[in-house]
Structures are given as structure tokens and as C-alpha cells.
C-alpha positions, -999 to 999 in steps of 0.1 A, spaced: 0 0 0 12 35 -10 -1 68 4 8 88 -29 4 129 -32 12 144 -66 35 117 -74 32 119 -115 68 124 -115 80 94 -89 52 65 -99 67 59 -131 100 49 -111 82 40 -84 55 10 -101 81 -9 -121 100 -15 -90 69 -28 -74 59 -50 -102 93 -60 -102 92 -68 -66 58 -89 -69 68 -114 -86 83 -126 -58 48 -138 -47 21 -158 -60 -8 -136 -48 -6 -103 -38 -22 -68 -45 -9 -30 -49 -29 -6 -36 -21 32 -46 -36 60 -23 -44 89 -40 -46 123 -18 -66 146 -40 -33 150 -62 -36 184 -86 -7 166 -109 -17 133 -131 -10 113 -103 -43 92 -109 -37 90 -149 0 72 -137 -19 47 -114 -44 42 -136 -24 31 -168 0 13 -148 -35 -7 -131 -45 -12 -167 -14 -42 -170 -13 -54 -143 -42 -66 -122 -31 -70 -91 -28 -29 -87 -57 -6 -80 -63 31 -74 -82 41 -47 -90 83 -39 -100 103 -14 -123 128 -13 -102 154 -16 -63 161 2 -70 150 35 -33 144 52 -11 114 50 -25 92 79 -61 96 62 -44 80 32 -28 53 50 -58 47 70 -82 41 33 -53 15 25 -51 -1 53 -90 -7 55 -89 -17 18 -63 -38 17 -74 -76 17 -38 -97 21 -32 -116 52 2 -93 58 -1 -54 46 34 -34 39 27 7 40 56 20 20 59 54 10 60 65 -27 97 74 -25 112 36 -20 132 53 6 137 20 21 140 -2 -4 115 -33 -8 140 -60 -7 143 -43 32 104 -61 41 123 -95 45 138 -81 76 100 -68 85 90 -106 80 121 -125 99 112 -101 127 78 -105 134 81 -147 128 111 -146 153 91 -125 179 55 -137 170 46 -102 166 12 -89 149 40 -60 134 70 -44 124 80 -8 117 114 2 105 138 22 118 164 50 109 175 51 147 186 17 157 216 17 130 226 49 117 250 34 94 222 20 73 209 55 64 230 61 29 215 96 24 206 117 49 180 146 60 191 178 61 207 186 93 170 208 109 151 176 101 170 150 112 179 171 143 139 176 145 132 142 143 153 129 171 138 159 194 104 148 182 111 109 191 121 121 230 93 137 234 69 113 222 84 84 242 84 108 273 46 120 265 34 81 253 60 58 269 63 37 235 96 26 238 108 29 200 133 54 186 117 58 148 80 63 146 82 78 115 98 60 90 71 51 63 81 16 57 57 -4 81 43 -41 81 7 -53 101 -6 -83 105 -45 -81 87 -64 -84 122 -40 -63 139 -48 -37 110 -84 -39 114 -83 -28 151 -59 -4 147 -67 16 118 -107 13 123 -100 35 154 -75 60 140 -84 94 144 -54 117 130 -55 126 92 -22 142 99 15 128 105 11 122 142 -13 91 129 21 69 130 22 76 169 -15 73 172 -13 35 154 12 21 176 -2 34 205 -36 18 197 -18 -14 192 -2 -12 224 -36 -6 243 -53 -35 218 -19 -61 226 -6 -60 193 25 -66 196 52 -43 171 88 -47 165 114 -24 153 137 -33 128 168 -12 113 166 -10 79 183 6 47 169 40 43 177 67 13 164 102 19 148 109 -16 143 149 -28 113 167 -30 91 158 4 57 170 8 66 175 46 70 214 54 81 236 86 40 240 96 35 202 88 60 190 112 55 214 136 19 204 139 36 166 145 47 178 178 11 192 183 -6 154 177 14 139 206 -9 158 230 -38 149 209 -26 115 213 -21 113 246 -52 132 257 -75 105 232 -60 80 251 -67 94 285 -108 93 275 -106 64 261 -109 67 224 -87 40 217 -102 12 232 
């Protein structure tokens, strides 16, 4: 499943190497989240669906945020194990066995990974005020949510189908504190969720601004104060 937001000019890189990748398996599906993109993003997806079956476009009404995207995949999606993946290929696909040898080895219902655990895999990095931002942002959310892992926000992400239904059926944030949000729901569910370090590749031209991120910090109170009334369970 990718969340996808005026992506004309990264699909057409982005769908071979998910074509490519499915082969791999004997039945599976692409889904293709399409935010309310102004660009041709749903003409890409669309003739890309056209040969090969196993992909589908699905929109929203309109540009509603990244975690309303991921939410309408998630909830769509009909395969037993569900990979979120962000349009980029930051991490690369090959990177989901690691995903799968985790959660097997630590009968998990998850696995997220991680810039954090092993720097060394991170080729390409953020610019200096994001990385810098993101590590503030992770302290704080583990001091305001107690979850106890050091990269929420890295887009590659594997759930278990069941552990998806509960989880995403009771997201509430459109925005990019839903990551928090989801593994904080599965911790109040029982769902357990590895981390995993993985190869990651910061990739030009993200959608996330100063006001965006800034509002991230914002979420974790929203998060924490859902949780306090209940909303998650």
C-alpha cells in the first residue's frame, strides 16, 4: 500500500519496481492512495493498473493528510500481511524481509522500521533541521506516550491483517502524528510491534514542510489526551 500525493513524477519509477518486486509472490495486491493530487498522479496509477491486475487506485475525497491515506489503504487492503511504504522507495523493498524474519522470530502482529537503531544504514541523509527535529520529536513522544521505539516515523511499516483492522478502524489523525497514534492503539489493543533497522535513502522533494512538522509535535498531545478518554479502546 502506498499513500501517494502528486507523485506523476516518482510512480513511473516507483511501479516498475513494485511490479518488479511482486513477482516474488504468488498472490498479492498493490494498492495506490491517492490524496486529492492536482498533478496526473491518478492518470500514472491508472495506466500502470491497466497491465497489471493485481494494482488498484483508490482516492479520497479530496487532500486530507497522509494518515487519512494510510488509514483508506489499510482498511482496503485484503492480504493476510499489509506493507505501508511510501512512494519514495526510501527504504528499499527488498528491506520487508527483515519486516518478515522479525515479526516470525518475535511472533509479533508488526514491524515498523527504523532509521535510529543503525545509523549506518541511512545512505542519504536529511538535512541537518530535520534530522535534528526528528530525534527531538522521538524524545518527546516516548516521554509523553511511553512507547519505547526510537523511529516512529519512517514510512516503511508491516501489520498483520487483524491487527490492521483494530488499529486503523480507530484512527483518528489525518495528519503525520497518525504513526504515533497506530502504535499506540496497538499497544492498548496487545498487538505486539517490532522495530527493525533498515536501509533507508532520503529521496528529494518531500511533501513535509516547517508548519507540517510542527503540527507533529502538536498530535502527541492529541494523542495522549485520546487515550486518557478512552478513544482508543
Amino acid at each position: 500500500m502506498v499513500p501517494a500525493y502528486n507523485e506523476a513524477a516518482r510512480l513511473p519509477i516507483t511501479l516498475p519496481k513494485l511490479a518488479q518486486f511482486c513477482e516474488r509472490f504468488g498472490s498479492v495486491e498493490v494498492l495506490i492512495v491517492d490524496d486529492g493530487s492536482r498533478d496526473s498522479t491518478a492518470a500514472v496509477v491508472q495506466e500502470f493498473a491497466a497491465g497489471h491486475s493485481y494494482a488498484h487506485l483508490l482516492q479520497n475525497p479530496g487532500n486530507r493528510g497522509k494518515g487519512y491515506s494510510v488509514r483508506h489503504g489499510m482498511r482496503k487492503a485484503q492480504g493476510e500481511w499489509i506493507l505501508s511504504t511510501d512512494a519514495d522507495l526510501s527504504s528499499p523493498l527488498e528491506e520487508v524481509d527483515k519486516l518478515f524474519a522479525a515479526v516470525e522470530r518475535e511472533q509479533a502482529a508488526g514491524a515498523i522500521g527504523s532509521r535510529a537503531l543503525d545509523r549506518s544504514l541511512v545512505g542519504v541523509h536529511q538535512a541537518a533541521f530535520r534530522e535534528w527535529s526528528g530525534r527531538i520529536f522521538n524524545i518527546i513522544m516516548r516521554a509523553a506516550t511511553g512507547l519505547p521505539f526510537r523511529d516512529t516515523q519512517c514510512g516503511f511499516k508491516l501489520f498483520r491483517k487483524d491487527a490492521a483492522a483494530a488499529i486503523f478502524s480507530r484512527q483518528i489523525l489525518d495528519g503525520f502524528g497518525f504513526d504515533v497514534e497506530d502504535l499506540l492503539i496497538a499497544r492498548v489493543h496487545g498487538f505486539k510491534m517490532v522495530e527493525v533497522p533498515v536501509r533507508w535513502d532520503n529521496v528529494e522533494g518531500t511533501k513535509v514542510g516547517a508548519l507540517t512538522g510542527a503540527r507533529a509535535f502538536w498530535d502527541l498531545a492529541v494523542v495522549r489526551w485520546n487515550q486518557l478518554l478512552g478513544r482508543y479502546r
